[in-house]
C-alpha positions, 0 to 999 in steps of 0.5 A: 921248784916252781911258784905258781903266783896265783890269782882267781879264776880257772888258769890256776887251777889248770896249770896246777892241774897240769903240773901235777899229771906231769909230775913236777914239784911246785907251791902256790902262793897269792895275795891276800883277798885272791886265793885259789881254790887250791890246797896249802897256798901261803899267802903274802901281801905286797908290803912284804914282797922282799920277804916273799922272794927271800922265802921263795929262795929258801925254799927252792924256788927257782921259776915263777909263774903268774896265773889269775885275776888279781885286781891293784890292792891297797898298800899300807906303807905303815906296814912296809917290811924291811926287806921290801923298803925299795920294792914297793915304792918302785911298784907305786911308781908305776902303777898309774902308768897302765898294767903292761909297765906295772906287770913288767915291773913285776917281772923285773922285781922277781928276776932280779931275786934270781927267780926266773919268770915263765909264761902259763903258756910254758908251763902248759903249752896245750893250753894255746889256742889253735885253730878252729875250736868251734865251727868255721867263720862266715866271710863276713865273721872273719872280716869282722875279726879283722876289723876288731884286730885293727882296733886293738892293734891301734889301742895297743900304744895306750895300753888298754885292754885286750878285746873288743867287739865288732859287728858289721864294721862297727865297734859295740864296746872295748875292753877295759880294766873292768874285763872282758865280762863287763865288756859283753855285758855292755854290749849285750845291755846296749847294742840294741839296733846298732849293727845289723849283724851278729858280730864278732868278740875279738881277743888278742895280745897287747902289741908288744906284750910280754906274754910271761905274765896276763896271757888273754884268756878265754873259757866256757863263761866267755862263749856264755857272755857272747851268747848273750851278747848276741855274739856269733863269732869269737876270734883269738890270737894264734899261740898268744891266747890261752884256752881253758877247759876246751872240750867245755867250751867247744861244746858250749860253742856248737850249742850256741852256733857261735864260731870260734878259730885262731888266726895270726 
């Protein structure tokens, strides 16, 4: 049987989705304060993350994936349970050294438990980006998308965000632990005359990520906040970033004459 570990936002709700049409057997779990709306979760707080995984084998639990928005939360040492006593500390040691090492952390826990992590892109592969899934780019979106792909390639080492925005050549904004939503209300508050172009948001992979666990994302809200931005353009990594509720999006898309494709 599968755990999906789930967060907040729609990936949840998707892959629950398609577990179900596909008729395989699994239970949500989630953190205190970042349930999905989804039926029967259990939810569990990192103090006791060793009873967590000894629950999980009791209950058939053989997969995991991790799927949604969870921000670091509190850890109250005082209410360390016995069986996570060498767990936590190992998570606190890491978590100031940037998400991919506290994320790799994460998995390293879980399958030395015996559970094996799978990516959402694993559970639902249609959820890849492909493609074009709006119009075709302009030469100018794509050399934009290009320079975005530079920047973040060049950040990967310090291990930040996933996207960025570019518009003329220029960097508007880079996304941070804040998100990508507060990226582009960034820019949509600050570009003013900056760029004489519309520009391009950029999402992509960390350089070296392991895409088991915080895939990129992107959904009908973030052509919303593109739009916004003044954005014409959105350009994601081929098979590395996930889309949710295409048709949605797609549609969003064409209204707001913004391109979005799928390149290497």
């Amino acid at each position: 049987m599968l755990a999906l570990v789930a967060g907040r936002g729609g990936l949840p709700l998707a892959l629950a989705s398609a577990l179900q049409r596909a008729g395989r057997p699994f239970h949500v779990y989630a953190l205190e304060g970042f349930a999905p709306d989804l039926p029967d979760v259990t939810l569990f707080r990192v103090e006791a993350l060793g009873r967590l995984l000894r629950d999980m084998r009791k209950a058939g639990i053989s997969e995991v994936c991790f799927a949604g928005a969870m921000q670091r939360p509190p850890v109250d040492m005082a209410k360390l349970h016995p069986l996570s006593l060498s767990l936590v500390p190992r998570l606190m040691k890491v978590i100031g050294k940037g998400d991919d090492r506290l994320l790799r952390e994460v998995i390293a826990i879980f399958e030395e438990a015996g559970l094996q992590v799978r990516g959402a892109h694993e559970v639902s592969p249609d959820l890849l980006a492909k493609g074009a899934l709006g119009r075709q780019p302009t030469e100018a979106e794509r050399t934009d998308a290009a320079r975005g792909a530079e920047i973040l390639s060049a950040l990967g080492p310090l291990d930040l965000g996933q996207g960025c925005v570019v518009a003329g050549g220029l960097c508007l904004g880079v996304e941070t632990l804040q998100g990508t939503d507060a990226m582009l209300g960034f820019v949509a508050e600050t570009r003013g005359g900056l760029a004489k172009t519309a520009g391009v948001f950029v999402k992509r992979a960390k350089p070296g990520q392991d895409l088991r666990i915080d895939m990129p994302t992107i959904g009908p809200d973030t052509v919303t906040a593109a739009a916004r931005a003044g954005l014409s353009g959105i350009a994601v990594q081929e098979g590395a970033v996930l889309v949710l509720d295409r048709d949605t999006l797609s549609r969003r898309a064409e209204e707001a004459g913004i391109a979005i494709w799928a390149q290497p």
